[in-house]
C-alpha positions in Angstrom: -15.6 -3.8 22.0 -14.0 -6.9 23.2 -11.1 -8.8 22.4 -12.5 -11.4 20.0 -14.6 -8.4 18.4 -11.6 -6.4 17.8 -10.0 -9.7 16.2 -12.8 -10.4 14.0 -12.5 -7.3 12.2 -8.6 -8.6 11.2 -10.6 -11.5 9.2 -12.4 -11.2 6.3 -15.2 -13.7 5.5 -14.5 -16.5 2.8 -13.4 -14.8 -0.8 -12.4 -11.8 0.8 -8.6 -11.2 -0.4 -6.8 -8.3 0.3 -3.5 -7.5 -2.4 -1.4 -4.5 -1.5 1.1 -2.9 -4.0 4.3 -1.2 -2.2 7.1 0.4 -3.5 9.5 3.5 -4.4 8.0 6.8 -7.0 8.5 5.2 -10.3 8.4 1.3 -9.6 5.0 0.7 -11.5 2.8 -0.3 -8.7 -0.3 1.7 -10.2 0.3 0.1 -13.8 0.9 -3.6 -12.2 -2.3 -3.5 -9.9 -4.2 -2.0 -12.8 -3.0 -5.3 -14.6 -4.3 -7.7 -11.6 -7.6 -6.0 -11.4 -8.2 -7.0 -14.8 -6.7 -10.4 -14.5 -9.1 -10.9 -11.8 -12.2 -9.8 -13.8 -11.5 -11.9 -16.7 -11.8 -15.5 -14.2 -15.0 -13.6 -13.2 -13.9 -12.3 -9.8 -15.3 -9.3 -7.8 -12.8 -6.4 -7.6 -12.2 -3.4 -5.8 -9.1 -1.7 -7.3 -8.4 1.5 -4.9 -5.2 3.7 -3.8 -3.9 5.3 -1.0 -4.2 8.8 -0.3 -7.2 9.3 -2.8 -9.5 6.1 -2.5 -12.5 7.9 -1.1 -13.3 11.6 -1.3 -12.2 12.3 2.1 -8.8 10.7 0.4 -8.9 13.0 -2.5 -8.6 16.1 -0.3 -6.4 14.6 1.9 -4.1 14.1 -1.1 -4.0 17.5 -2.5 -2.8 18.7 1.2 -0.4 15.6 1.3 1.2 16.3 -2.1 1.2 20.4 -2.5 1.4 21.3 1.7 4.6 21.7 3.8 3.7 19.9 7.0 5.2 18.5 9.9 6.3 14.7 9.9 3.8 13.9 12.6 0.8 15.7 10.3 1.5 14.4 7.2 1.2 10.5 9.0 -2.1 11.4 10.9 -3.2 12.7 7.8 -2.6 9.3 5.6 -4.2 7.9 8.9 -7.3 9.8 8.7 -6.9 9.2 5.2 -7.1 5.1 5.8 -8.9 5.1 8.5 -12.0 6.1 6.2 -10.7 4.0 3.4 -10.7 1.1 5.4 -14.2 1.9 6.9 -16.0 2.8 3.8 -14.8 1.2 1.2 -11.4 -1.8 2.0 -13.4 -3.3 5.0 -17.7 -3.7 3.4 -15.7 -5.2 -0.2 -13.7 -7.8 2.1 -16.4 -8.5 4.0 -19.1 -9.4 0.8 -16.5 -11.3 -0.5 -14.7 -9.1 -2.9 -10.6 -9.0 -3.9 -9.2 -5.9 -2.5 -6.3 -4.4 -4.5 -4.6 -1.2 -3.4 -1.8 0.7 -4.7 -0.1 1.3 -1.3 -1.3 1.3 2.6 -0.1 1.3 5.7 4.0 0.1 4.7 4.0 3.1 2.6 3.4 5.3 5.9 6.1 2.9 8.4 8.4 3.6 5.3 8.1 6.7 4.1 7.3 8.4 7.7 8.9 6.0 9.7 12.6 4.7 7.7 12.2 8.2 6.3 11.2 10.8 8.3 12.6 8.9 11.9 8.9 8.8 13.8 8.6 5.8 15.8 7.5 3.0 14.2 6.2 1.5 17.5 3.9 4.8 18.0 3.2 4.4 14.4 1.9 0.7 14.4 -0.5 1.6 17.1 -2.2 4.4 15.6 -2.8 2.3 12.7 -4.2 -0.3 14.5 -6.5 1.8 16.5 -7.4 3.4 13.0 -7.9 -0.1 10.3 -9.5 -2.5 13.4 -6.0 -4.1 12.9 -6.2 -4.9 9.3 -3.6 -6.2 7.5 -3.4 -7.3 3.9 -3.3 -11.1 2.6 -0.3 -10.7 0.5 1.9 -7.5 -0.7 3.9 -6.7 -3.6 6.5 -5.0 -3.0 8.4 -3.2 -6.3 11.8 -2.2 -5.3 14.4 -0.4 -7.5 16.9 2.1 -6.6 15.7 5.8 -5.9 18.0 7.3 -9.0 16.2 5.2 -11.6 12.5 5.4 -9.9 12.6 9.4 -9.9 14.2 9.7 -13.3 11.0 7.7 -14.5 8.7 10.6 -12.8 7.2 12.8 -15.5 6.7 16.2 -14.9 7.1 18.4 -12.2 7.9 16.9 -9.0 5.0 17.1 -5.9 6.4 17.1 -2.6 7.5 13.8 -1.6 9.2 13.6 -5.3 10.9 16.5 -4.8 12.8 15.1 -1.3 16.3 14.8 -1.1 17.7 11.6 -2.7 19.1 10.5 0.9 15.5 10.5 1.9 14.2 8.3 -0.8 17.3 5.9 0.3 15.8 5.4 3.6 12.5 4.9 1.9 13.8 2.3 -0.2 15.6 0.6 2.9 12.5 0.4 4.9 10.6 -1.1 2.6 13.2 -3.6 2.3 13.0 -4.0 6.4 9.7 -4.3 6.3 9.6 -7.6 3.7 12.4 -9.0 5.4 10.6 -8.5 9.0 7.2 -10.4 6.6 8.6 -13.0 4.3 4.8 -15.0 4.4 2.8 -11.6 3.3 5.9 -9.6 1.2 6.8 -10.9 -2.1 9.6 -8.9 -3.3 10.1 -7.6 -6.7 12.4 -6.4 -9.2 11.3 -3.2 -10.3 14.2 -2.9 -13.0 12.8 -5.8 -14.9 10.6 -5.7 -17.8 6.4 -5.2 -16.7 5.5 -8.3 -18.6 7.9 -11.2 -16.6 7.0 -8.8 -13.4 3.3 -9.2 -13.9 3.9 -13.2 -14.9 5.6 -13.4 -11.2 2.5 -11.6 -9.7 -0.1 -14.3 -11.3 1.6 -16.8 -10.6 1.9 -16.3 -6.7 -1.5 -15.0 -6.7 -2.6 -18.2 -8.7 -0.5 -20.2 -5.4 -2.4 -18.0 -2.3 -5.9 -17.2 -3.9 -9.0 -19.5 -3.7 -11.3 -17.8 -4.8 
C-alpha cells in the first residue's frame, strides 16, 4: 500500500460523517447517540448507530471477555483493538464510504483514556497500533460527556462489571484523560456537561451537528 492509499482510507467520500460519543460510566452517551440517530432519520438521513466493544459479533465476544475477564492492561487494549479493527472493517468504514452518518457510542479515546490516562500504557505505542488497525481513521466530530467519577458510578444500576468496579482513583485518571484528549483536539472534541439535564445536552449536540454536517 502506498502513502496516498493509506491516506485515502482517513477520508470518507461526500455524506460520509463520522459522530463519536466519549465519556465517563454513567454520562449518557448511549441514551444521547440513540437520540442523534433518530434526529438524523427524521431529516431522512442514512444511519449507522453502533458501539464499541460489541458492534459486530466478533465485538460481542470480545465484550463478554473485556467486561467479566481479569486481564493484563496490554490484553485488554489489543483486545478493543481487535475489537475495532473489525468494526472499522466491516461495518464504520463500507457505511462511511456509501455515504452514510456513522454514530458510535465510544472508539479509539475510550482506549488512550481508559488504557492509556488509566492504566499508564504508552500512549505513543498506543496511537500506532490503532493506526495500523482503523487505516488511520479518525472521527469528524466527538462528543465528549464529562462529569465527575462519584456521580457517573452512582448512576450505574446493578452490579458493577469490571471496569465499574475499579478503584475511584482510576476512574479519576479516566476522567482527566478524556479531558487531555479534548484539550489536545479543540476542532473535533466538543465538550459537554454531563451534570446537566439530557434535553439542553441533546439541544447543544443538534445544534453543532446542524453547524458541521452537510449532508
Amino acid at each position: 500500500m502506498t502513502m496516498g492509499e493509506a491516506a485515502d482510507q482517513t477520508r470518507p467520500v461526500s455524506g460520509g460523517f463520522f459522530i463519536t460519543f466519549e465519556g465517563p460510566e454513567g454520562s449518557g452517551k448511549s441514551t444521547q447517540a440513540a437520540r442523534l440517530a433518530a434526529w438524523f432519520q427524521s431529516r431522512g438521513a442514512n444511519v449507522l448507530l453502533t458501539r464499541e466493544p460489541g458492534g459486530t459479533a466478533l465485538g460481542l465476544e470480545v465484550r463478554k471477555l473485556l467486561l467479566t475477564t481479569p486481564m493484563t492492561a496490554e490484553a485488554e487494549f489489543l483486545l478493543y483493538l481487535a475489537d475495532r479493527a473489525e468494526h472499522v472493517r466491516k461495518k464504520i468504514r463500507p457505511a462511511l464510504l456509501s455515504g452514510q452518518v456513522v454514530i458510535s457510542d465510544r472508539y479509539a479515546d475510550s482506549s488512550y483514556a481508559y488504557q492509556g490516562y488509566g492504566r499508564g500504557l504508552s500512549l505513543a505505542w498506543m496511537r500506532r497500533a490503532t493506526e495500523g488497525a482503523t487505516g488511520g481513521l479518525i472521527p469528524d466530530l466527538t462528543f465528549l460527556l464529562d462529569l465527575p467519577p462519584e456521580v457517573g458510578l452512582a448512576r450505574v444500576e446493578g452490579p458493577k462489571d469490571r471496569l465499574e468496579g475499579e478503584a475511584l482513583s482510576f476512574h479519576r485518571r479516566v476522567r482527566e484523560g478524556f479531558l487531555t484528549l479534548a484539550e489536545l483536539e479543540p476542532e473535533r472534541f466538543v465538550v459537554l456537561d454531563a451534570k446537566k439535564d439530557p434535553e439542553r445536552l441533546f439541544s447543544r449536540i443538534v445544534r453543532e451537528v446542524e453547524r458541521r454536517w452537510h449532508g
